[in-house]
BAFI-3210 file (N, C-alpha, C; in Angstrom, 3 decimals, decimal comma, padded with zeros to 6 digits):
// residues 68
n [1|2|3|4|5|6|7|8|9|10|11|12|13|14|15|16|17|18|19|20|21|22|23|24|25|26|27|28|29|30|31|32|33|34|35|36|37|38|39|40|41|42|43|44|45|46|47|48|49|50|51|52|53|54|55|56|57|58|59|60|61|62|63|64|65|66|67|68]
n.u [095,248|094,700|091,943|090,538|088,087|088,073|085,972|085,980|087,113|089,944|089,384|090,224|091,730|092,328|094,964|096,490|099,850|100,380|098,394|098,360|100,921|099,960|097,897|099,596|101,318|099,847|098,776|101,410|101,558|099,323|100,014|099,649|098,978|099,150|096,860|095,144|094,575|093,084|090,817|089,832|089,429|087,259|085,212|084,452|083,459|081,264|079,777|079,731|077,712|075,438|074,593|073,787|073,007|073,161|073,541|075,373|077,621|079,462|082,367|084,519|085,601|087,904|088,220|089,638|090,456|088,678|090,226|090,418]
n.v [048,458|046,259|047,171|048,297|051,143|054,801|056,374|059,321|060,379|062,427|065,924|067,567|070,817|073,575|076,052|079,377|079,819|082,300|082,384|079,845|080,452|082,707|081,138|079,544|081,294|082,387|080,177|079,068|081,705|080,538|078,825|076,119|073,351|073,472|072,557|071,932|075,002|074,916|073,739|074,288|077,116|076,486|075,328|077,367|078,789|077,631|077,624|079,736|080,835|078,967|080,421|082,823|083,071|084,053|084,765|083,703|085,692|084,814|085,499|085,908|083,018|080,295|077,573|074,806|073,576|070,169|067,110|065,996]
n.w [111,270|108,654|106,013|108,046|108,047|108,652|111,060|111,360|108,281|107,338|105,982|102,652|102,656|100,527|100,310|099,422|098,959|100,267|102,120|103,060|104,966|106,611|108,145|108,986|110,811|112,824|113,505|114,945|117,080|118,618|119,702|118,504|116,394|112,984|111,486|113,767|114,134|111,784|112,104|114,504|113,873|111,518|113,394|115,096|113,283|111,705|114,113|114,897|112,634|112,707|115,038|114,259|112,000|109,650|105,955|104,193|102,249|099,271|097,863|094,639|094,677|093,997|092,031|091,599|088,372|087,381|086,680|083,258]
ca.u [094,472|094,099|090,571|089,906|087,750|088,310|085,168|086,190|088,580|090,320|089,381|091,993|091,650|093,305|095,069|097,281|101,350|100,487|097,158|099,403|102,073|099,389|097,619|100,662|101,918|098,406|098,975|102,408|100,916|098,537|101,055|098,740|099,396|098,195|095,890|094,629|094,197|092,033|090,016|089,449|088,900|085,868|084,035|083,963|082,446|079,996|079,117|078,762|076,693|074,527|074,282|073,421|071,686|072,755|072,844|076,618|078,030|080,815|083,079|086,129|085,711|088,611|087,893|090,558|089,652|088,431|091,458|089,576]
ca.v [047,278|046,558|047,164|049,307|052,691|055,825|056,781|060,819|060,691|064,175|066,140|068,868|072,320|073,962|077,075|080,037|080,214|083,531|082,026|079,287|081,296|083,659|080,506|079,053|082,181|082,632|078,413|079,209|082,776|080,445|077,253|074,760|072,888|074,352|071,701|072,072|075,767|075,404|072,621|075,748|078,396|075,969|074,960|078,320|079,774|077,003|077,823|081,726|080,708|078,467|081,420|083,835|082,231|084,983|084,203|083,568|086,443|084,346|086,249|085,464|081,465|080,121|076,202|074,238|072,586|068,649|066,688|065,143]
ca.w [110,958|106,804|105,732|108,798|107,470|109,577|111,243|110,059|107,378|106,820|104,588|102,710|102,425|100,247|100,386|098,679|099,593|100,852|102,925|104,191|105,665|107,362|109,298|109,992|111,670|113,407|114,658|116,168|117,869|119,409|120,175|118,341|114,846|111,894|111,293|114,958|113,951|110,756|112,868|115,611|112,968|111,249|114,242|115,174|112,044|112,212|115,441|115,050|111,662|113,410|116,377|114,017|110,757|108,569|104,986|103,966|100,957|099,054|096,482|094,613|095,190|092,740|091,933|090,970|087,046|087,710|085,793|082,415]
c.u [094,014|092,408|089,768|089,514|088,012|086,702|084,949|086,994|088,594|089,991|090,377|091,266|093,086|093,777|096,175|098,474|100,834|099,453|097,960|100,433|101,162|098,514|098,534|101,766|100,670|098,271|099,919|102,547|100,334|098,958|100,149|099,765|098,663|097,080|094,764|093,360|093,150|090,694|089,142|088,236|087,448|084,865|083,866|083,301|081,549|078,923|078,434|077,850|075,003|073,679|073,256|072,595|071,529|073,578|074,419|076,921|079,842|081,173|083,907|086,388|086,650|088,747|088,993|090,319|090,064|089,749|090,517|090,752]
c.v [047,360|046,192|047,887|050,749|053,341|056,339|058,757|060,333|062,253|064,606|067,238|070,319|073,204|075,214|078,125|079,655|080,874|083,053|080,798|079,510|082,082|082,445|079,826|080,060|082,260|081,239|078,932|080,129|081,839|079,342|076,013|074,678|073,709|073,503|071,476|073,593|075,823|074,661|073,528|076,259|077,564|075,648|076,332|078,820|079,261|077,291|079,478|081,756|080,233|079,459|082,309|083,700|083,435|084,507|084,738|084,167|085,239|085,028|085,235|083,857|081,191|078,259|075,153|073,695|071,193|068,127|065,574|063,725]
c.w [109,497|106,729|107,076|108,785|108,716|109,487|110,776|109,662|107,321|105,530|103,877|101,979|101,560|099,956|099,261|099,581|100,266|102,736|103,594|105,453|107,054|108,667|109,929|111,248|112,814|114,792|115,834|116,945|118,948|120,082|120,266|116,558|114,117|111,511|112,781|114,910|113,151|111,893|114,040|114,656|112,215|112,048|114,736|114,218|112,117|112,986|115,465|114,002|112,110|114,368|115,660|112,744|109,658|107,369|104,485|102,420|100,236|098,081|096,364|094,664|093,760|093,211|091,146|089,798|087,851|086,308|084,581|082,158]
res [x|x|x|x|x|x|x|x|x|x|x|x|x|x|x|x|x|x|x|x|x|x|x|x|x|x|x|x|x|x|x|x|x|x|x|x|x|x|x|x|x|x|x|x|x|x|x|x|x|x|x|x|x|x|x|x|x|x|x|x|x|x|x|x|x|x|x|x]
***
């Protein structure tokens, strides 16, 4: 339907070759999509964050440059 918004739109995650390969092997272990899988793998972290309310260490975060 044109002009019909998506109540969620997707959003994209984005990953390494190497980090691709490893959830897409991880999806077809578990005989879901890989997009099924990340969708898993985030509501769980959520959920054990939420559970546990401890105070999230991030390293290493590599940010793509914004395109001027």
């Amino acid at each position: 339907m044109p002009g019909r918004k998506n109540a969620n739109p997707p959003i994209s995650v984005y990953f390494t070759r190497e980090e691709r390969q490893e959830v897409q092997e991880l999806a077809d272990l578990a005989g879901i999509s890989r997009g099924s899988f990340i969708q898993y793998g985030i509501r769980y972290f959520v959920a054990e964050y939420k559970k546990n309310k401890k105070v999230l260490k991030v390293e290493n975060i590599q940010v793509a440059a914004k395109p001027e």
